[in-house]
C-alpha positions in Angstrom: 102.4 43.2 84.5 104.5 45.5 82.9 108.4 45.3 82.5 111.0 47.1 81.8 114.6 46.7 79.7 117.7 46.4 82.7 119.0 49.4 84.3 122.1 51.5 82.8 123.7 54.8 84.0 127.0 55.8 82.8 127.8 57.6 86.5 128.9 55.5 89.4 128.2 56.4 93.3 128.2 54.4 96.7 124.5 53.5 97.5 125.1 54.4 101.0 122.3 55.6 103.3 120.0 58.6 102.0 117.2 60.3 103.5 115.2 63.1 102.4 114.5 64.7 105.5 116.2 64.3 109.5 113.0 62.5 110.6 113.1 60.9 114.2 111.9 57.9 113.0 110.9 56.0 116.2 108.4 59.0 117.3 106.6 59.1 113.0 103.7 57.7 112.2 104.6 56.1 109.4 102.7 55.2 105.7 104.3 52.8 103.2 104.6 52.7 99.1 105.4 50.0 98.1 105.6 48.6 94.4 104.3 44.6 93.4 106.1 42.6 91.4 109.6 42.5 92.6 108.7 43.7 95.7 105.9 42.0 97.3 105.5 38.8 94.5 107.6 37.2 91.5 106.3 35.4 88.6 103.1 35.0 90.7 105.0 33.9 94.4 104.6 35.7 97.3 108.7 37.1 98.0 110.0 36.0 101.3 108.8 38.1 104.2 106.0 39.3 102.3 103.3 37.9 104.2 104.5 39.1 107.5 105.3 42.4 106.3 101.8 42.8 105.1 100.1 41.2 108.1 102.3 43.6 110.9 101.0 46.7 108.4 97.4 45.4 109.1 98.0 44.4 112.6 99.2 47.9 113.5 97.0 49.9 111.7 99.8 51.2 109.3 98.5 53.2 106.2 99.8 51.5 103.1 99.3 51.6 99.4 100.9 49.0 96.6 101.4 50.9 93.4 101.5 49.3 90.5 102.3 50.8 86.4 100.1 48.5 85.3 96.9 50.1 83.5 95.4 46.7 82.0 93.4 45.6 85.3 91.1 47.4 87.9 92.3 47.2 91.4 90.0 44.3 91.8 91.4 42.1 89.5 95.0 42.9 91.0 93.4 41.7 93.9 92.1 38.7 92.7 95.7 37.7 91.5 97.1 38.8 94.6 95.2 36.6 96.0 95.9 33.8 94.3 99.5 34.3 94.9 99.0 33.5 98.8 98.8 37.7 99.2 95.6 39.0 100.6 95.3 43.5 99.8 91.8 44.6 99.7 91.6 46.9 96.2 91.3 50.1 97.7 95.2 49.6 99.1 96.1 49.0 95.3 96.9 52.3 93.4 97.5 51.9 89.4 98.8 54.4 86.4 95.0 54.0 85.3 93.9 55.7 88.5 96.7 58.2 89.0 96.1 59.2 85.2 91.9 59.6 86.2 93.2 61.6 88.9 95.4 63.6 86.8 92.8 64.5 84.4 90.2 65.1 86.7 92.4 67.3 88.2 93.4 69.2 84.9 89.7 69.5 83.7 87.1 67.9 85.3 84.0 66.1 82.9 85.8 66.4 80.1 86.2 64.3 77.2 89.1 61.7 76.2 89.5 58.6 73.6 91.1 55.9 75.3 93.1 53.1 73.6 93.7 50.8 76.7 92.0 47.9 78.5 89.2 48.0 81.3 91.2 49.2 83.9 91.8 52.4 82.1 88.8 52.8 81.0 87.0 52.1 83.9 89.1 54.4 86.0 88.6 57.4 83.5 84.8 56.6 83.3 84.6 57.2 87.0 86.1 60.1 87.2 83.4 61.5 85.3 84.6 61.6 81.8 82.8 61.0 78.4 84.8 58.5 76.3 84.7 59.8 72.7 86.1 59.3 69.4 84.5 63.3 68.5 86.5 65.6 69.3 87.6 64.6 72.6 89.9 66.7 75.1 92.7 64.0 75.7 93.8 61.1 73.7 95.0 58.3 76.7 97.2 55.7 75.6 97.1 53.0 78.1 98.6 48.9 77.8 96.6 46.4 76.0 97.0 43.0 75.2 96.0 43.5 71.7 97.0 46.7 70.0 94.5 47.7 67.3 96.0 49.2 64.3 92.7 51.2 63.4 92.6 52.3 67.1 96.5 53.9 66.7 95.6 55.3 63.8 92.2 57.4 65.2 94.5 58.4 67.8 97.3 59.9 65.7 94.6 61.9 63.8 92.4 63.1 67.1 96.0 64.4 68.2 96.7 66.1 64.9 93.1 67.3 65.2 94.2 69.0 68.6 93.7 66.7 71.2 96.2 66.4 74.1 98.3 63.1 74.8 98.6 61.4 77.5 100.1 58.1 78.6 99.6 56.0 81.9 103.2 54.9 81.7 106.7 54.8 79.7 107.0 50.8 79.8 108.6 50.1 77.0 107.8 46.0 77.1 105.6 43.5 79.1 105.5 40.2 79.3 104.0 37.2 77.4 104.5 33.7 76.6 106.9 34.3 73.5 109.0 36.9 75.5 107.6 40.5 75.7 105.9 42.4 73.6 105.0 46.6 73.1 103.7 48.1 75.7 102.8 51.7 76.5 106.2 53.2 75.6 106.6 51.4 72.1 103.6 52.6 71.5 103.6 56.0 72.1 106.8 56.9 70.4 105.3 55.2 67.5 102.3 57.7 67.8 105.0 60.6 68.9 106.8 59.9 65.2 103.7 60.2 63.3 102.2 63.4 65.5 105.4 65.3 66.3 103.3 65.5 69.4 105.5 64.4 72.8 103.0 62.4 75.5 102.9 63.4 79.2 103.8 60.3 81.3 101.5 60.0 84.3 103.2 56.5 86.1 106.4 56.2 87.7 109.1 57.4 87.2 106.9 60.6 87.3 106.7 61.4 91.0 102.8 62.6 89.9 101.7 59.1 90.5 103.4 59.0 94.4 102.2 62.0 95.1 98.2 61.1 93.9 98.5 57.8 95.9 100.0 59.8 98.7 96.7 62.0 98.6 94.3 58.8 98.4 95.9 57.7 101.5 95.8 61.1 103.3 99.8 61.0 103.9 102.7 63.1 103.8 105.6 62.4 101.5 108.0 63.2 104.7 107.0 60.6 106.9 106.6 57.7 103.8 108.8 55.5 103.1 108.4 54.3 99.5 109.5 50.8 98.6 110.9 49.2 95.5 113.0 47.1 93.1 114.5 49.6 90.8 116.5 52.7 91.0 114.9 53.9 87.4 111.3 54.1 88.6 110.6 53.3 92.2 113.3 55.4 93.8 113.7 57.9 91.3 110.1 58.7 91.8 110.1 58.3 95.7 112.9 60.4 95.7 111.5 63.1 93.2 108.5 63.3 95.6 110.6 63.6 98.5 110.4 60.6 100.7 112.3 58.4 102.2 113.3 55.4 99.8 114.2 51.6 100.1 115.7 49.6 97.5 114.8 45.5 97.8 117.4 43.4 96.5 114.5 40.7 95.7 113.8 41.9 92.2 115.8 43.1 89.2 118.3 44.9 91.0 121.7 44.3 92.9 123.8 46.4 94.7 126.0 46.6 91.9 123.4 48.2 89.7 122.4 50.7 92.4 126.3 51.7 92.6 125.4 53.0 88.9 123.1 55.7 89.8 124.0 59.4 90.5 121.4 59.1 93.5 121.0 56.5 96.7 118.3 55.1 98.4 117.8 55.6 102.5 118.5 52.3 102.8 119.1 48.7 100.5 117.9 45.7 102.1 117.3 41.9 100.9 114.0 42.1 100.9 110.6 43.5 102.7 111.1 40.8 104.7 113.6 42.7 106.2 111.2 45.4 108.3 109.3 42.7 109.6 109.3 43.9 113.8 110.5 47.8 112.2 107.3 49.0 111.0 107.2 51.5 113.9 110.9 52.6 113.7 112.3 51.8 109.5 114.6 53.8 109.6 116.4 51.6 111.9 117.0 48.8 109.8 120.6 48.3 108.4 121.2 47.8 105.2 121.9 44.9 103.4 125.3 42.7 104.3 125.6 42.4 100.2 126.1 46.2 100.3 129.6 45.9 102.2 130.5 43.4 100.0 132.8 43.5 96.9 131.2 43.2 94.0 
């Protein structure tokens, strides 16, 4: 899965309680967004809380969708690992920067054409949305992760783009991991290719709201009565709040309260962990925030 480099912003702000809208939130039906790693599992655990949160979803027939900036693996396989984790999501609750990008250009303009540098999940997503993948001439260039960057694939891309094509990424992620440390990911990548063309890529995962509102479409919801759930104030909020719904900020990732302070813009609510709507899926709004966000820090 994809990482990113820790979160800076020069402006400071209390993270106190946000909301988009004045929802009465014990009478909404409510749909949740809710981002993986960080969120729902770290470094292949299930996060405290998880499993319940998950099962009362199910139980109560809640509409819910994990999204996820990874391109590399079909819903399926992010299943699969899911599972392995101790964390049971069918694949058709899993929505990735693969599929939001199919979306996107099936959307723009449908049965075309695109060369894709990127692994099966991107490739498969794109294929089922009805495009041709082709090195002649193709509509889009798509620049997905890999695990193995080919030189000679970077370098068709660069001249299909100069040639006219249009570029598009899945995501800005800049790093993901591997055993060594990290290594380039979609980001590097593309500037690399964005040097060489003089051509600027359109970003299709968060922090681009796009991918919300797509995954709010392939789960028949409203962006008003959603509450969108993550670990970082640079993607998961900005996005949620970009696509105007409610947001909450976990505390069970990368960020603290001291890091969402940073940010020009607050989540609805900051709480330790998903955990922490266990018995308030009918009625989120309730829940506090997190003690750690009255503390000094």
């Amino acid at each position: 899965m994809a990482t990113h480099n820790s979160e800076t912003s020069p402006t400071k702000t209390s993270p106190a309680e946000h909301s988009p809208t004045k929802t009465s939130s014990a009478t909404t039906q409510w749909n949740f967004l809710t981002d993986m790693d960080g969120v729902l599992i770290q470094e292949d655990k299930p996060i405290d809380g998880a499993k319940d949160f998950l099962q009362e979803l199910k139980d109560s027939g809640t509409h819910y969708m994990v999204l996820t900036n990874n391109s590399i693996f079909t819903p399926r396989d992010l299943a699969a690992r899911l599972r392995l984790s101790g964390i049971d999501i069918p694949a058709d609750h899993i929505w990735t920067s693969a599929l939001a990008t199919a979306a996107f250009l099936d959307e723009q303009n449908p049965h075309g054409t695109a060369y894709v540098v990127g692994e099966t999940g991107l490739t498969t997503a794109i294929h089922e949305a009805g495009y041709i993948l082709t090195d002649t001439d193709p509509d889009y260039v798509v620049l997905g992760e890999t695990r193995t960057y080919s030189f000679e694939a970077i370098t068709k891309a660069i001249n299909l783009i100069l040639k006219g094509a249009k570029f598009i990424c899945t995501n800005p992620d800049n790093t993901g991991p591997c055993p060594e440390g990290v290594l380039p990911a979609t980001g590097s990548v593309a500037s690399l290719i964005m040097t060489s063309t003089g051509k600027e890529p359109y970003y299709i995962g968060k922090p681009n709201p796009m991918m919300m509102r797509s995954a709010l479409r392939a789960m028949h919801a409203h962006s008003e009565e959603t509450i969108m759930i993550g670990d970082r104030m640079d993607t998961d909020v900005k996005s949620g709040l970009e696509a105007g719904m409610h947001t909450f900020l976990v505390l069970s990732g990368i960020s603290t309260v001291k890091i969402a302070r940073q940010w020009p813009y607050r989540p609805s609510r900051i709480i330790d962990s998903v955990g922490s709507l266990v018995g308030h899926i009918d009625d989120p709004l309730s829940v506090p925030n997190s003690k750690q966000v009255t503390k000094k820090s």
